[in-house]
Each structure stands twice: as structure tokens, then as C-alpha cells.
MARBA-3410 file (N, C-alpha, C, O; in Angstrom, 1 decimal):
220
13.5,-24.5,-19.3,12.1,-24.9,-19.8,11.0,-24.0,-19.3,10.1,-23.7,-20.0 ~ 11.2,-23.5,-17.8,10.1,-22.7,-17.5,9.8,-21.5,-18.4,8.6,-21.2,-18.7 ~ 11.1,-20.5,-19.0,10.5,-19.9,-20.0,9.8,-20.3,-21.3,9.0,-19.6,-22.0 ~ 10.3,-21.5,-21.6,9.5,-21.7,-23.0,8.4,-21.8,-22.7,7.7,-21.2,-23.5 ~ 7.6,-22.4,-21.7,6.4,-22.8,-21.2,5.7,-21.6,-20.9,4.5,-21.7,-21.1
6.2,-20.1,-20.5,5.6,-19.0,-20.2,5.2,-18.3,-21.7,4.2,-17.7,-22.1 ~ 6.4,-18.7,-22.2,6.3,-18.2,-23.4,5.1,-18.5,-24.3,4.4,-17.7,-24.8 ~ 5.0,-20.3,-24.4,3.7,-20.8,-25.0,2.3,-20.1,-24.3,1.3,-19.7,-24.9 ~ 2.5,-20.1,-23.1,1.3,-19.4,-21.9,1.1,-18.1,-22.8,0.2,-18.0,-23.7 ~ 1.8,-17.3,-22.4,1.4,-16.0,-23.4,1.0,-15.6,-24.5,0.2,-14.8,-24.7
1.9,-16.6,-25.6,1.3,-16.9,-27.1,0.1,-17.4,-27.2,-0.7,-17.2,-28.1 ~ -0.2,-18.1,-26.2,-1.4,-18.9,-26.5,-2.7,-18.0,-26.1,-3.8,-18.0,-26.6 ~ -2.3,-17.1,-25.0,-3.6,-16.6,-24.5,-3.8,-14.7,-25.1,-4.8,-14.0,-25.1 ~ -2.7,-14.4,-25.5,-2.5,-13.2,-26.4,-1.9,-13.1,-27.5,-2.6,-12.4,-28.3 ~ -0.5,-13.6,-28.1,0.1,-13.3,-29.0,1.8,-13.5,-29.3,2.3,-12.7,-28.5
2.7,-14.0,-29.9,3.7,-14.1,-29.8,4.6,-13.0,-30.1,5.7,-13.4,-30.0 ~ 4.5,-11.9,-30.4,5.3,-11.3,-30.3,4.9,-10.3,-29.2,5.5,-9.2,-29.3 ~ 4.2,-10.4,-28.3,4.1,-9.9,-27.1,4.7,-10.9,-26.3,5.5,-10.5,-25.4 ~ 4.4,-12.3,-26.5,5.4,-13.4,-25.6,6.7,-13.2,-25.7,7.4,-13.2,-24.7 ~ 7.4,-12.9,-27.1,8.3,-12.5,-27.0,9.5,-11.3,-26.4,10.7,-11.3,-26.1
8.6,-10.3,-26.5,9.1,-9.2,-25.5,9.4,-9.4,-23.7,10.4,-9.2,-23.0 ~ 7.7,-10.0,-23.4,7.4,-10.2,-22.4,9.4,-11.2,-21.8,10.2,-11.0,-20.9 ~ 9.2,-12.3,-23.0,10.4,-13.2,-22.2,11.8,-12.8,-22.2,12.7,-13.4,-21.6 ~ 11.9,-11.9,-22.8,12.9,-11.4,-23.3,13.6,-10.4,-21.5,14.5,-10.5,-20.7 ~ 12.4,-9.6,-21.6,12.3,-8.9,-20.4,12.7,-9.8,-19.0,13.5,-9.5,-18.2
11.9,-11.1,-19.0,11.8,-12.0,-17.8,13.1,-12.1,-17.5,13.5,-11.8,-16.3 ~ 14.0,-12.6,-18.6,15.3,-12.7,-18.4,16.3,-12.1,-17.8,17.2,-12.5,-17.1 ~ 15.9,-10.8,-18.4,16.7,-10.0,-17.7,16.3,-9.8,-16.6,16.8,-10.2,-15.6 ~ 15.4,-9.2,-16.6,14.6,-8.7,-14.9,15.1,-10.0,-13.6,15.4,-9.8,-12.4 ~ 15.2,-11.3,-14.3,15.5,-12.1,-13.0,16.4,-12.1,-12.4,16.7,-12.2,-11.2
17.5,-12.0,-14.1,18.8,-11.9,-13.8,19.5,-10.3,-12.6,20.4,-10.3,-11.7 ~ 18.6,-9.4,-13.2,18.9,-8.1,-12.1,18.8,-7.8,-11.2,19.2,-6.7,-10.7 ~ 17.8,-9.2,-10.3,17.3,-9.1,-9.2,17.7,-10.0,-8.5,17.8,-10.0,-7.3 ~ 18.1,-11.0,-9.6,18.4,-11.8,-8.6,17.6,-13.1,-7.8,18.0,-13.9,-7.0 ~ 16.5,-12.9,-8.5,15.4,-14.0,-8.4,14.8,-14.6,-9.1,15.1,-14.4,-10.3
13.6,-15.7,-8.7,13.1,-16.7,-9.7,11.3,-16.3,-9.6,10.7,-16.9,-8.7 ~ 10.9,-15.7,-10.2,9.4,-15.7,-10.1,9.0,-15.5,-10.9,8.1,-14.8,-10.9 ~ 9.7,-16.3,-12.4,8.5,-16.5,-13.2,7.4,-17.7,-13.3,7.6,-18.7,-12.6 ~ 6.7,-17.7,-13.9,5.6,-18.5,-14.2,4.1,-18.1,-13.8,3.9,-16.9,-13.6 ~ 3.1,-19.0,-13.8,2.1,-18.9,-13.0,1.5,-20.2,-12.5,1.8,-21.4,-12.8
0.5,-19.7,-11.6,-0.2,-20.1,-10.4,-1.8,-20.4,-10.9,-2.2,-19.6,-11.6 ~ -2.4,-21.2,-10.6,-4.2,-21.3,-10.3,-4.3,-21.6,-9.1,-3.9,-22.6,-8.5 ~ -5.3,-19.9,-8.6,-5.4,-19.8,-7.3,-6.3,-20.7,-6.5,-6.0,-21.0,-5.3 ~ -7.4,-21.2,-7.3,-8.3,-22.3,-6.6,-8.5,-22.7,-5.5,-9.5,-22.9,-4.9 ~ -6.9,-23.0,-5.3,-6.7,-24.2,-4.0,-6.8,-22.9,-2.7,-6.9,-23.3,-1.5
-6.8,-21.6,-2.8,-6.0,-20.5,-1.8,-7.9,-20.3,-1.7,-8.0,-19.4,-0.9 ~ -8.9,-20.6,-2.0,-10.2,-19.4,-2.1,-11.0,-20.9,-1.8,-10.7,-22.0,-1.9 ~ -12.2,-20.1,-1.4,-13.5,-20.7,-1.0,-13.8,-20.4,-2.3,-13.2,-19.7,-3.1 ~ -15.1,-21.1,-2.4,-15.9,-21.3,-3.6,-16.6,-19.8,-3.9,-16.9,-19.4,-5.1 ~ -16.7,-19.0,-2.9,-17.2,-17.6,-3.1,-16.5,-16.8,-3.4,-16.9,-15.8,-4.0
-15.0,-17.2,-2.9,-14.0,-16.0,-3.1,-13.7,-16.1,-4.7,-13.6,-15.0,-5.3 ~ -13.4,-17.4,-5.2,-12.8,-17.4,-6.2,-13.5,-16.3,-7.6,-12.7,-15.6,-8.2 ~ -14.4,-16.3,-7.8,-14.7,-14.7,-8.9,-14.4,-13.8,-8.8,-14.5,-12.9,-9.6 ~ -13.9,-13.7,-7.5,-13.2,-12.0,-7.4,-11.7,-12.0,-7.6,-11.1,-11.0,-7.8 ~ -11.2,-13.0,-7.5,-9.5,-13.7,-7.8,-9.6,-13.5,-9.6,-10.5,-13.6,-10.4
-8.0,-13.3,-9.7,-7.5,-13.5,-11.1,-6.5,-14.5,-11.0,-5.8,-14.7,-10.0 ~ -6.3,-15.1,-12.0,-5.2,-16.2,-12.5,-3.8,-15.7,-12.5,-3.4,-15.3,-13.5 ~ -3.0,-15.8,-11.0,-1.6,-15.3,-10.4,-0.9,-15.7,-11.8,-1.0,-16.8,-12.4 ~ -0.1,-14.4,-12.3,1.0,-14.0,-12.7,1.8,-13.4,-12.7,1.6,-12.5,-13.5 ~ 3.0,-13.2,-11.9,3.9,-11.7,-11.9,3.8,-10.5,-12.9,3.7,-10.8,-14.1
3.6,-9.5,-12.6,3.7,-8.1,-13.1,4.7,-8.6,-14.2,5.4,-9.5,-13.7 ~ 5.1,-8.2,-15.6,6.0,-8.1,-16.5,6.7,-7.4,-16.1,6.2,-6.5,-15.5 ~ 7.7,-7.4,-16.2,8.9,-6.4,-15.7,8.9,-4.8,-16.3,9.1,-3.8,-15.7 ~ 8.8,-5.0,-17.7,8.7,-4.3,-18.8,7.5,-3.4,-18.0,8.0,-2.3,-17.8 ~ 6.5,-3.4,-17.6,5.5,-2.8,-16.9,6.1,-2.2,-15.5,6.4,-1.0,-15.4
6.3,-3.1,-14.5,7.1,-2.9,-13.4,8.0,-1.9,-13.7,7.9,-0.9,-12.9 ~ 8.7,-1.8,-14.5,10.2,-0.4,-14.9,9.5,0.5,-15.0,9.5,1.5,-14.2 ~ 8.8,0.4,-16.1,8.2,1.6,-16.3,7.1,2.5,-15.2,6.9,3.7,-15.1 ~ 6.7,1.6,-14.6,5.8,2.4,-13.0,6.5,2.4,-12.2,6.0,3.2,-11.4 ~ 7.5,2.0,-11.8,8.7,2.4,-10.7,9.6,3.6,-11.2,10.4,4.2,-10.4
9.5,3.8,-12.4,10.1,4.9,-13.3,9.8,6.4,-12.8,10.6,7.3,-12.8 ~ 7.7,6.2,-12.2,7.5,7.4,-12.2,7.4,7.8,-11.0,6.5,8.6,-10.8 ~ 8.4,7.4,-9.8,8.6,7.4,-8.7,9.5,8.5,-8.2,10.6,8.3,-8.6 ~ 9.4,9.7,-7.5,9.9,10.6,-7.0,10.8,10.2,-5.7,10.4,9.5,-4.7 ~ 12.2,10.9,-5.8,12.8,10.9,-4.8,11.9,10.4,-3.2,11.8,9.4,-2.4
11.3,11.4,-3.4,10.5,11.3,-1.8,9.1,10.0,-1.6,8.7,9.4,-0.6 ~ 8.6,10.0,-3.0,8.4,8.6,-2.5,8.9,7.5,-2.1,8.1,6.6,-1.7 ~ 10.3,7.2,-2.1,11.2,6.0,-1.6,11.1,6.3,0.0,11.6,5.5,0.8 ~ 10.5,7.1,0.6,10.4,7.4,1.9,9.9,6.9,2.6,10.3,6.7,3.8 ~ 8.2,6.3,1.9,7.1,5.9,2.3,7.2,4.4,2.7,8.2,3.7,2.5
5.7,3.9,3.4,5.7,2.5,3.4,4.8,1.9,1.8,3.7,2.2,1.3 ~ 6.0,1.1,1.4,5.1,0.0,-0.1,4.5,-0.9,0.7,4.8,-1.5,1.7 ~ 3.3,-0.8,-0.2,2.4,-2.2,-0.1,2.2,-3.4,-1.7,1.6,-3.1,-2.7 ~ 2.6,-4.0,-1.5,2.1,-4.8,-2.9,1.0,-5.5,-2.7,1.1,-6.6,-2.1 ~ -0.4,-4.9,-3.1,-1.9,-6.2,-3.3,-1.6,-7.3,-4.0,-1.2,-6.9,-5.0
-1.7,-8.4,-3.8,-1.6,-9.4,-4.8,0.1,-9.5,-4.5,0.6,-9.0,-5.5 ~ 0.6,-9.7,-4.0,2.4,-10.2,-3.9,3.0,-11.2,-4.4,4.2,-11.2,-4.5 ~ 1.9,-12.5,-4.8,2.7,-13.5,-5.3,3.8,-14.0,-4.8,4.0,-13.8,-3.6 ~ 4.6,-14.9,-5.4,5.6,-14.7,-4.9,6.8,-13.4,-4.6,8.0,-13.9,-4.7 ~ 6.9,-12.2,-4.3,7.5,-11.3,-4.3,8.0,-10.2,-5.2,8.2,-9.1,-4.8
8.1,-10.6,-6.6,8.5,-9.8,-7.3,8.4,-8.5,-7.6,8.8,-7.8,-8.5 ~ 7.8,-8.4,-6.6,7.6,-6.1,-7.0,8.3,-5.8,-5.6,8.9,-4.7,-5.4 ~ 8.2,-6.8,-4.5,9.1,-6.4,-3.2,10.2,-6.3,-3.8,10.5,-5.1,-4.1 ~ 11.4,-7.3,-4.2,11.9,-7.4,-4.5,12.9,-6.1,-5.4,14.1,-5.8,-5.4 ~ 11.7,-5.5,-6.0,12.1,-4.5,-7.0,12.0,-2.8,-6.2,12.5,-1.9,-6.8
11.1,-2.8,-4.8,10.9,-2.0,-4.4,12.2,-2.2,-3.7,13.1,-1.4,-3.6 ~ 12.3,-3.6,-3.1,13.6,-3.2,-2.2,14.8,-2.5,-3.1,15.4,-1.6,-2.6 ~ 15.0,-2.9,-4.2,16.2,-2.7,-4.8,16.2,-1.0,-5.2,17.1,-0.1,-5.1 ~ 14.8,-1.0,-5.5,14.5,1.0,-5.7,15.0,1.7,-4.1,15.2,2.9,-4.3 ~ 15.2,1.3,-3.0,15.6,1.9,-2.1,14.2,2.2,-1.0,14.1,3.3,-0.5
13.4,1.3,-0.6,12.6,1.5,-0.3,13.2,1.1,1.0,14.2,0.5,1.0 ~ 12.5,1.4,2.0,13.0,0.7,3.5,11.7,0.0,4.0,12.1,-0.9,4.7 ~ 10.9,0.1,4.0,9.6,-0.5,5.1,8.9,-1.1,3.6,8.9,-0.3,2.6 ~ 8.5,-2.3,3.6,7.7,-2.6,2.4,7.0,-3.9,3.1,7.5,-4.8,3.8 ~ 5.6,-3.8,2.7,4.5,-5.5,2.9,4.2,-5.5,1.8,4.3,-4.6,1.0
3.5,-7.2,1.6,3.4,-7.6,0.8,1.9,-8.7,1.6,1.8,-9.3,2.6 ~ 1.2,-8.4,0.8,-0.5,-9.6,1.1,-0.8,-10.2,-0.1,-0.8,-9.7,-1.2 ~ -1.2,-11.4,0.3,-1.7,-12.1,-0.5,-2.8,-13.2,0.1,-3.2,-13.1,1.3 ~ -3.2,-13.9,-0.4,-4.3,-15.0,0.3,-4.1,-16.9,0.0,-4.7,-17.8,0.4 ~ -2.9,-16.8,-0.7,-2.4,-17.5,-1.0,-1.3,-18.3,-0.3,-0.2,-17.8,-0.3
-1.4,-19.5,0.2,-0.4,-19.7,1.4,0.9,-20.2,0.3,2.1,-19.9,0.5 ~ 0.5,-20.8,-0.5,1.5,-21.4,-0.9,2.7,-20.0,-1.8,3.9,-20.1,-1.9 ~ 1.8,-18.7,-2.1,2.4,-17.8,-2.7,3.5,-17.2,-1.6,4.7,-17.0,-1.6 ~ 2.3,-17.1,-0.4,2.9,-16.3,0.7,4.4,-16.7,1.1,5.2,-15.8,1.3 ~ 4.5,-18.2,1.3,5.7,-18.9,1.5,6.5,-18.5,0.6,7.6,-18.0,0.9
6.3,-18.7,-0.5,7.4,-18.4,-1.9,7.7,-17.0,-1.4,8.9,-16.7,-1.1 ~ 6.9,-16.2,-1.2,7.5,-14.4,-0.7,8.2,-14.3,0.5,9.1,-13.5,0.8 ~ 7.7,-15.1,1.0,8.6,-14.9,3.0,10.2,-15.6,2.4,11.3,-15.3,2.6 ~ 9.8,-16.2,2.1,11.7,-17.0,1.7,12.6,-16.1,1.0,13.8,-16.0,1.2 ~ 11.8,-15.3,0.1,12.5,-14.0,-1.1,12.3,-12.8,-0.3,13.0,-11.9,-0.7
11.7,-12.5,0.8,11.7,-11.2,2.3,13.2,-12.1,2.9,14.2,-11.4,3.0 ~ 13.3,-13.2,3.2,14.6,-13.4,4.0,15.8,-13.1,3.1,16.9,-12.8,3.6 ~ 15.5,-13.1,2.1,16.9,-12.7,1.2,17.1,-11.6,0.9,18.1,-10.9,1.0 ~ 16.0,-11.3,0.5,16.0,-9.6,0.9,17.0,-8.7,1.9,18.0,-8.0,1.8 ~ 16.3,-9.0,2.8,17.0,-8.4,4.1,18.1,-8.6,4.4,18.8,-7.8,5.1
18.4,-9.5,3.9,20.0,-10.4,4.2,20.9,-9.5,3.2,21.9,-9.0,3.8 ~ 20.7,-9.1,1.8,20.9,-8.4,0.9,21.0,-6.6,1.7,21.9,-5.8,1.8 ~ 19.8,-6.5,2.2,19.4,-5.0,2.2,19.2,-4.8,3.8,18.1,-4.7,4.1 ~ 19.9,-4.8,4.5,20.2,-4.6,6.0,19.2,-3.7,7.0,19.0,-4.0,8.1 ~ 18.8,-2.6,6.5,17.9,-1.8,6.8,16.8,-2.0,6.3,15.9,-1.1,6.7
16.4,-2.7,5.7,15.5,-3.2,5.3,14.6,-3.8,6.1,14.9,-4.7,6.8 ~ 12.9,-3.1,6.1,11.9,-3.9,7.1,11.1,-4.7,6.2,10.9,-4.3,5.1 ~ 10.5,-5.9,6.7,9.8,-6.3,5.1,9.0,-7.6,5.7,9.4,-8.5,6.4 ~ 7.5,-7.3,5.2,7.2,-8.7,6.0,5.5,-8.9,5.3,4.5,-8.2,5.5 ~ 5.7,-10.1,4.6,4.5,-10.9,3.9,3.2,-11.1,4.9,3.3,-11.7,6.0
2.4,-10.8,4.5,0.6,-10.8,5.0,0.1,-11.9,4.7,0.3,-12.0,3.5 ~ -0.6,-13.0,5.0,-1.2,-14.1,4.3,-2.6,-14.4,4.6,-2.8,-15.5,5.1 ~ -3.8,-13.5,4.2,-4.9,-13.0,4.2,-5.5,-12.3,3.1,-5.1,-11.5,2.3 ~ -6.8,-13.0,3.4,-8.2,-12.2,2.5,-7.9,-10.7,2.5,-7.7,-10.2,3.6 ~ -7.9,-10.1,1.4,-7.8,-8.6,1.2,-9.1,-7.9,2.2,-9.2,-6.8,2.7
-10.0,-8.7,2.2,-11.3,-7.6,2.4,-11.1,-7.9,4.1,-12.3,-7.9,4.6 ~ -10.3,-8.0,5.0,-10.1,-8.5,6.4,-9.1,-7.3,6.4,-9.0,-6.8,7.5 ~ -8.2,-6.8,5.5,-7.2,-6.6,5.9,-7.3,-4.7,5.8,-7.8,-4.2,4.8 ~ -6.7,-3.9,6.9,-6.5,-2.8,7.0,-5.4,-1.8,6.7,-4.4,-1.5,7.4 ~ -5.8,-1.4,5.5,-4.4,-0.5,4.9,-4.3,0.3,6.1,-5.1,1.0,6.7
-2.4,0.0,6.3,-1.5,1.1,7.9,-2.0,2.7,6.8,-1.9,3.1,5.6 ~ -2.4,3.3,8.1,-1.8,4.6,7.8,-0.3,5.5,7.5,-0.2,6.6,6.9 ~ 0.7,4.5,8.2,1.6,4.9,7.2,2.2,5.0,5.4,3.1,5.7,4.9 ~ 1.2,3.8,4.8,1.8,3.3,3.6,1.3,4.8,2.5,0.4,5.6,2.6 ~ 2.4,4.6,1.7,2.5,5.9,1.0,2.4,5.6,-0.8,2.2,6.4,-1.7
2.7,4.4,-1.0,2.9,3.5,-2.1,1.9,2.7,-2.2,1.8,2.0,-1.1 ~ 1.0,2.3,-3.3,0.4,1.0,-3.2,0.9,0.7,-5.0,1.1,1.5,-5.9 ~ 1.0,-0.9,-5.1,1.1,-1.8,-5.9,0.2,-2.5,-6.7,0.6,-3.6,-6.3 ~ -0.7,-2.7,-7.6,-1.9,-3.3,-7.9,-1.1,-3.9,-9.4,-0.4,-3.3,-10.2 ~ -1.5,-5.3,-9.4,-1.1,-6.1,-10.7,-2.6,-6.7,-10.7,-2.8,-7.9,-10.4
-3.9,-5.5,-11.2,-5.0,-6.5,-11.3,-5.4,-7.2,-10.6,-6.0,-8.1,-11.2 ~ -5.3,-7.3,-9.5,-5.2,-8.3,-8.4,-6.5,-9.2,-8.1,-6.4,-10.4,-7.8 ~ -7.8,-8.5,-8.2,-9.1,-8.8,-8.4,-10.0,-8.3,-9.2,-9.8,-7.6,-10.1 ~ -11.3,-8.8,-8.8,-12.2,-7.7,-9.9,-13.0,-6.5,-8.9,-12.7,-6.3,-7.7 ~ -13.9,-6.1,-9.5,-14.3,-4.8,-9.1,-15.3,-5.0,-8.0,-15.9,-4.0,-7.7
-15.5,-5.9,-7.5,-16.3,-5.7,-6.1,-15.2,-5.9,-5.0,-14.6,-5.0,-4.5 ~ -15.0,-6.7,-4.9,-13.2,-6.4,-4.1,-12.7,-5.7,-4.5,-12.1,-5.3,-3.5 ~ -12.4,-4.8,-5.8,-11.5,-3.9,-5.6,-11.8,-2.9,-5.1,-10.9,-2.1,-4.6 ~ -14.2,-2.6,-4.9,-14.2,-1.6,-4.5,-14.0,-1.5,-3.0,-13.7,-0.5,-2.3 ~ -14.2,-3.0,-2.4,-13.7,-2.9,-0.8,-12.4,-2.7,-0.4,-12.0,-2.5,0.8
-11.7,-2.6,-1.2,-9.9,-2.2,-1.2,-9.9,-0.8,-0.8,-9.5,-0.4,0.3 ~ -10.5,0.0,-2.0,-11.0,1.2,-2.4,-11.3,1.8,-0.9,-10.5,2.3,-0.1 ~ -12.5,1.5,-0.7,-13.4,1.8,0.8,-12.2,1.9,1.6,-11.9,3.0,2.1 ~ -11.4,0.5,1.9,-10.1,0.8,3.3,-9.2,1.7,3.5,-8.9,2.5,4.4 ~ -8.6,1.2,1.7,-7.5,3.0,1.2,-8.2,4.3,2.4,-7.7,4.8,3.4
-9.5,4.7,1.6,-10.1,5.4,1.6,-10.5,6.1,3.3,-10.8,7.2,3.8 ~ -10.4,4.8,3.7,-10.9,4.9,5.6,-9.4,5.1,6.4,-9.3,5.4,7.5 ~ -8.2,4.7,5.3,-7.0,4.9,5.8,-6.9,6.5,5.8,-6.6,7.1,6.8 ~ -7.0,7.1,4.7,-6.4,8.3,4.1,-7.5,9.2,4.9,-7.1,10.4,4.9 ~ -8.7,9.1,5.5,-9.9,9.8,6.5,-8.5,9.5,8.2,-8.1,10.4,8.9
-8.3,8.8,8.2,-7.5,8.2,9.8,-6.7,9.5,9.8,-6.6,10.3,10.7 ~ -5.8,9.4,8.2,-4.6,10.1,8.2,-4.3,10.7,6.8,-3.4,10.3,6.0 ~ -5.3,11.7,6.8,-4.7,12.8,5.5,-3.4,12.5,4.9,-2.6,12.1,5.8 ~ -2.8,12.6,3.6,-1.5,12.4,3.2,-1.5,12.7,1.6,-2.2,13.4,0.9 ~ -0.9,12.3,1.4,-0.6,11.9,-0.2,-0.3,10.3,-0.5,0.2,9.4,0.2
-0.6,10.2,-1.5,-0.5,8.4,-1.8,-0.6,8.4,-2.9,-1.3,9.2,-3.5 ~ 0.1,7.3,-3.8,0.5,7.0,-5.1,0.1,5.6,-5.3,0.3,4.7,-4.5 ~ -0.5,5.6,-6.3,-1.0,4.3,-6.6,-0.4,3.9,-7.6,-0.6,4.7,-8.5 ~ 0.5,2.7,-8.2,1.3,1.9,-9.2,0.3,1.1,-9.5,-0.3,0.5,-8.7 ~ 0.0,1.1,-10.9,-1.7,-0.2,-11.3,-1.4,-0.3,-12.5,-1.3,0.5,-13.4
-1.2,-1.6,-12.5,-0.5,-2.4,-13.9,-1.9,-2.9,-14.4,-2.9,-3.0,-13.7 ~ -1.6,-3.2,-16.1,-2.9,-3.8,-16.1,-4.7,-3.1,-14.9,-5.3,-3.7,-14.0 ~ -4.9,-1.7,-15.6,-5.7,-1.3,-14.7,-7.2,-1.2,-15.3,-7.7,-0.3,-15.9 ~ -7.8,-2.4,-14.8,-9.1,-3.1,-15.1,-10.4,-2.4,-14.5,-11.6,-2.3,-14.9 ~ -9.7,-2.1,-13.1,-10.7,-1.3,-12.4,-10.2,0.1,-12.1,-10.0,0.3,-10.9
-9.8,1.3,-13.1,-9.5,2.1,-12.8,-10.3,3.1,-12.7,-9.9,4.1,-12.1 ~ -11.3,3.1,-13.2,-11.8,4.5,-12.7,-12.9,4.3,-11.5,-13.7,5.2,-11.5 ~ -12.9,3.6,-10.7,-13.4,3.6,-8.8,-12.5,4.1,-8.1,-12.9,4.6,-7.1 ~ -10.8,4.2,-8.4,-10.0,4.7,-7.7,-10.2,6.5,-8.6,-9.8,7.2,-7.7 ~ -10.6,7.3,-9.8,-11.0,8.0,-9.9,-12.6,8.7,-9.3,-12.8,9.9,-9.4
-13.1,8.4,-9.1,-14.4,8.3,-8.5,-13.8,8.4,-7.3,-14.1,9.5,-6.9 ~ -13.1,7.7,-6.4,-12.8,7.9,-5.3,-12.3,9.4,-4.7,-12.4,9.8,-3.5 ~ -11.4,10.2,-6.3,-11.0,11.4,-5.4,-9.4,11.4,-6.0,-8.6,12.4,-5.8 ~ -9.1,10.0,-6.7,-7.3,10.0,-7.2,-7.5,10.4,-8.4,-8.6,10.4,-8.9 ~ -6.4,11.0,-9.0,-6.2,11.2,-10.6,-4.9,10.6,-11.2,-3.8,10.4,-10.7
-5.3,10.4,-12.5,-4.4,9.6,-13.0,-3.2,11.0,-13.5,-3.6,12.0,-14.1 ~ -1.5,10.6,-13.0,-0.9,11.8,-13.3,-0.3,11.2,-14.5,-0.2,12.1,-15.4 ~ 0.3,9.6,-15.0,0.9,8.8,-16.0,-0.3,8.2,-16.7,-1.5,8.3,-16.7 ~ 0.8,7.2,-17.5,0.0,6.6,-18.3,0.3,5.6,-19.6,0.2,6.3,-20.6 ~ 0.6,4.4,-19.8,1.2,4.1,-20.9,0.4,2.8,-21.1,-0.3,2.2,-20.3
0.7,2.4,-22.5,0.3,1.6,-22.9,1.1,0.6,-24.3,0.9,1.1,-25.4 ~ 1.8,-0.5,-24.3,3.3,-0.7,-24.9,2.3,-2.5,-25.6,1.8,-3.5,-25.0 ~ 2.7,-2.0,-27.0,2.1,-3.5,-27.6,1.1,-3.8,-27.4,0.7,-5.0,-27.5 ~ 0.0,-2.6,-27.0,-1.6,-2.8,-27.1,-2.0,-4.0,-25.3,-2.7,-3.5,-24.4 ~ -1.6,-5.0,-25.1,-2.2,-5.9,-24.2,-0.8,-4.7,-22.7,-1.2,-4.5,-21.6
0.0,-4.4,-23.0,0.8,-4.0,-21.6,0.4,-2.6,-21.5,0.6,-1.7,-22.3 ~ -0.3,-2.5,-20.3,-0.7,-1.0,-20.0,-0.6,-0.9,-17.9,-0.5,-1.8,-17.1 ~ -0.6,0.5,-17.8,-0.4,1.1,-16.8,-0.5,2.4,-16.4,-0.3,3.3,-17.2 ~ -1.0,2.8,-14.9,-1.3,3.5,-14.7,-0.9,4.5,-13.7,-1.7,4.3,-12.8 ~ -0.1,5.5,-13.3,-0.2,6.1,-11.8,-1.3,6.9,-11.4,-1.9,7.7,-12.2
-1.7,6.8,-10.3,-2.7,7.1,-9.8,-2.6,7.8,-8.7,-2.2,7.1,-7.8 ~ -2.7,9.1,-8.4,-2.2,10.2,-7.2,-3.7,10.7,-6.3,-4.7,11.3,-6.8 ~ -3.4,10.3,-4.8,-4.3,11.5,-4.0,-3.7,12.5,-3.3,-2.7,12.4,-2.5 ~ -4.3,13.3,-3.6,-4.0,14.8,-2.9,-4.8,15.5,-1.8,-5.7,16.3,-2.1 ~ -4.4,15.1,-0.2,-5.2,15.5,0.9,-5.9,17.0,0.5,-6.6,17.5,1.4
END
């Protein structure tokens, strides 16, 4: 039942034969991974009355999106530390673990999400042995991108004044420690502040008009 219900969710708020794809995908994608994260969430209960406008309405990344930005991933990026903004319950960890990633976090501000992700990090690891992996449960604008991470994850995660304080940390990270860094941005609402910033977009797709994506590369 939960998919029919996502499926209605989608049809209702965009269109059914984008629901349709979308579930089609869910299915598989869960089945590949091995996990349960579909549906959605209203963040409300996770935010102060101030925070909440800068919050979007938690939905996992579509898979169909997810493939295709993990697609444009280079050997030597699996090297790096992933971060997923917005983590939800897990599902882009999940998918990084399975891409071969070794060191991966995940933040969110959401306790009840956070929990759902630390339970799917224990399975993980249990699965993937070398595997480092460990859920954040905090306000984004508190939190300090490591100088190590080499990967970042964005599923729209907020709107553009938080995204530009995101922006700003990246940015105070990559001043700490020159590098290269790749940005995965599904659904990219606030994309051109991370252009403005100094990134360029090297991909780019856009599949049934509402599923779009972006990579986004800086070059020290």
C-alpha cells in the first residue's frame, strides 16, 4: 500500500505518468538495495517556527535521478568523504555505500529521520565491513563541512538563504583546504549560488520535464 499512496502523492502534486515511472523505479531501487525508504515525511515537528521556510517537504531522491548522478562519478571519486545534506532516512548512503564509497555522513535535523538513517548506517556496515558511516542530527547552518569530504549530495534540501549559508561553509572548507569537490544536486532550485561561488556545472539532465539534475565541479 505504501506505494500506491506515493503514487497518489505524485499524481496528485505533478502528474501520473511521472508517478508512474517514478514507482516503477522505487521498486526496483528498494529491491537493489535492499531497503525501505520510500514515502514522505512533514518536517514541522523537526523546526522551530523560524526554521521551518527554509525546510522542504522530506522526500527521498527518485532513484531514477540518484543513478543517473552517481553515474557521473569517476573512479577516484569513490576515494573521497560523501556527505548527503538532507539524509532522510538514508537512501543516497545507502547507495553511496553500495557505489564503493568508504567514509560517508549523512545530516539532517530531523530526529525522527536521523533514527530511521542510524538503523540503515548499522546495516550498512554490517553489509560493508570497511565501511565508516555515521548520521549528524543538526541544524545545517551549526554544522561544519570536514575538510576532508570530496562528494557532496543535495536533494533540494532547503531554500536559498540556507542554501547560501551551506554555500559560505563549503566555501570556508575549500579556503581551510584547497581540493577538488563534486557536487550531486538533484532537483537544483538553488543552482546558480553554487555557480557564483566559483563551481561549474560539468552534467546535466533533465528526464519527463519535473526530474532534473545537476553536477557541479570546483577546481582549486
Amino acid at each position: 500500500m505504501l506505494y500506491f499512496y506515493y503514487f497518489l502523492y505524485i499524481g496528485w502534486h505533478w502528474n501520473f505518468n511521472l508517478a508512474w515511472f517514478v514507482i516503477r523505479h522505487e521498486m526496483a531501487g528498494e529491491r537493489q538495495y535492499g531497503i525501505h525508504t520510500t514515502g514522505t515525511y512533514n518536517l514541522k515537528d523537526a523546526l522551530s517556527k523560524d526554521d521551518r521556510r527554509h525546510a522542504t517537504w522530506y522526500e527521498p531522491v527518485n532513484y531514477y535521478s540518484a543513478g543517473w548522478l552517481f553515474g557521473q562519478l569517476q573512479p577516484a571519486d569513490i576515494s573521497v568523504h560523501f556527505l548527503d545534506v538532507g539524509c532522510g532516512k538514508g537512501r543516497v548512503l545507502a547507495i553511496a555505500a553500495a557505489h564503493g564509497f568508504t567514509k560517508i555522513t549523512g545530516i539532517d535535523f530531523s530526529p525522527r529521520l536521523c533514527a530511521a538513517a542510524m538503523r540503515l548506517v548499522d546495516e550498512l556496515q554490517a553489509r560493508h565491513p570497511a565501511l565508516s558511516a555515521e548520521v549528524i542530527c543538526m541544524n545545517v547552518r551549526d554544522y561544519a563541512v570536514p575538510d576532508t569530504v570530496g562528494v557532496i549530495f543535495l536533494f533540494n534540501p532547503f531554500t536559498d538563504d540556507m542554501m547560501a549559508i551551506f554555500i559560505a561553509q563549503v566555501m570556508a572548507s575549500l579556503h581551510r583546504r584547497p581540493r577538488r569537490l563534486k557536487v550531486l544536486y538533484a532537483n537544483p532550485q538553488c543552482k546558480e549560488p553554487w555557480l557564483d561561488a566559483g563551481f561549474t556545472e560539468t552534467a546535466a539532465f533533465t528526464k519527463l520535464e519535473h526530474l532534473k539534475g545537476s553536477v557541479l565541479v570546483f577546481e582549486p
